[in-house]
C-alpha positions as CSV (number, residue, x, y, z in Angstrom):
1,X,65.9,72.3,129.5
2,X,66.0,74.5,126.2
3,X,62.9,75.9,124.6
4,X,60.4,73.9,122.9
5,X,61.3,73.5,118.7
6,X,59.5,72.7,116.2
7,X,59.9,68.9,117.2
8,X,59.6,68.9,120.8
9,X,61.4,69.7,123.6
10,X,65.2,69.4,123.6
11,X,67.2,68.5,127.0
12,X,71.3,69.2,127.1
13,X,72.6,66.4,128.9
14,X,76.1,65.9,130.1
15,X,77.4,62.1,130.9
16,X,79.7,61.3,133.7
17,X,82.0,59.3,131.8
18,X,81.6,60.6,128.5
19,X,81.6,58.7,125.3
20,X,81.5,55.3,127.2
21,X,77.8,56.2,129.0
22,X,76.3,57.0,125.6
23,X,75.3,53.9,123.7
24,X,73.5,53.1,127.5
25,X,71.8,56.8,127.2
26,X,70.4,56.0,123.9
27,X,69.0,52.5,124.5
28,X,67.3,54.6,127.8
29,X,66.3,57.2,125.3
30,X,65.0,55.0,123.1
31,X,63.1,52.9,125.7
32,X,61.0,55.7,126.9
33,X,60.4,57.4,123.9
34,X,62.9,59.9,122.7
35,X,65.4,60.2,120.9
36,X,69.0,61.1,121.2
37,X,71.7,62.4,119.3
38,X,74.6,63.5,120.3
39,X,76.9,67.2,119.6
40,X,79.1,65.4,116.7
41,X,76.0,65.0,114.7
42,X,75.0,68.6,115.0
43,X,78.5,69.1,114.5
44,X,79.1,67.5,111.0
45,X,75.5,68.9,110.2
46,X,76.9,72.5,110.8
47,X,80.5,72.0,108.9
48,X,78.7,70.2,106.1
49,X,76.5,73.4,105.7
50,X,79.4,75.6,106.0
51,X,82.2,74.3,103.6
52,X,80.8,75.2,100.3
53,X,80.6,78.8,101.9
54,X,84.3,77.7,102.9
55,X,85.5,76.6,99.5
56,X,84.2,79.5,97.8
57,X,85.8,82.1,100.7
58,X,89.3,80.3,99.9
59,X,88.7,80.3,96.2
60,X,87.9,84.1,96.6
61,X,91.1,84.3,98.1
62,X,93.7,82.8,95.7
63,X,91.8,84.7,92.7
64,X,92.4,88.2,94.7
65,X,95.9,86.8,95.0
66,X,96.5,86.7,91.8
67,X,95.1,89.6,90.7
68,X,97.3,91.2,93.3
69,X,100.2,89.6,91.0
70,X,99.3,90.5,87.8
71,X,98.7,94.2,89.1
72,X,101.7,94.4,90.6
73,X,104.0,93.0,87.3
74,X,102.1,95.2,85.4
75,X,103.3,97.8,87.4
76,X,106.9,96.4,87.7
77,X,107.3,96.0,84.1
78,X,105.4,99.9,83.1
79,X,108.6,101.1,85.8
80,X,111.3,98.7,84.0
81,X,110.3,100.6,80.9
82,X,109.9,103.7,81.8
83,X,113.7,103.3,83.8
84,X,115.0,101.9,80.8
85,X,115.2,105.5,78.6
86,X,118.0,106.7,81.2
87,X,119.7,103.7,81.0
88,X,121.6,105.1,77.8
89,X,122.8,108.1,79.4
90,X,123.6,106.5,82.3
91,X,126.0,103.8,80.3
92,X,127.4,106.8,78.4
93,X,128.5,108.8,81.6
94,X,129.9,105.1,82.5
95,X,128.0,102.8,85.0
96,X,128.3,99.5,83.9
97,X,125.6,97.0,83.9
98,X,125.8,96.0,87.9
99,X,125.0,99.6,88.5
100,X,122.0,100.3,86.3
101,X,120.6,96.9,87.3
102,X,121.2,98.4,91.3
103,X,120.0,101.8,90.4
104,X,116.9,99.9,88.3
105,X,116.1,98.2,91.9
106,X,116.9,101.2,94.3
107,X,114.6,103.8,92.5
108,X,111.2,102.3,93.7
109,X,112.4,102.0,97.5
């Protein structure tokens, strides 16, 4: 027996055989008096109260991801240009344009 709610008192009750004893638990239940409901009902109760909250945690998510990307373009693109002033010298003392490309890559690593 659990504590007394605000409704009454509140028994956990486990059936031998499961899902195939309950319909007979409820019409006992019901005959003297109380009621029954099973865990899937508290169940669905407790998801349905929790997926909003859900959503909006997964939402959070995919907007932080994307923040994530823009920041880290910006920052890409700020390096490309910044990389891009040596890229004359570097032509002129002869790398071609596989070489600045891998020296353009190698330089943040």
């Amino acid at each position: 027996m659990l504590p007394r709610t605000a409704l009454g008192y509140v028994y956990t009750v486990r059936l031998r055989h499961g899902a195939e004893d309950l319909a007979g638990f409820e019409d006992e239940a019901r005959v003297l008096g109380a009621s029954a409901s099973g865990e899937d009902l508290a169940a669905t109760s407790v998801e349905a109260s929790v997926h909003p909250q859900a959503t909006g945690w997964w939402a959070l998510a995919v907007l932080a991801a994307l923040v994530r990307l823009a920041v880290l373009g910006q920052a890409l693109a700020r390096q490309s240009i910044i990389e891009s002033e040596d890229y004359p010298t570097m032509a002129a003392l002869g790398a071609d344009h596989r070489q600045l490309l891998a020296f353009g890559l190698a330089r943040p690593w």
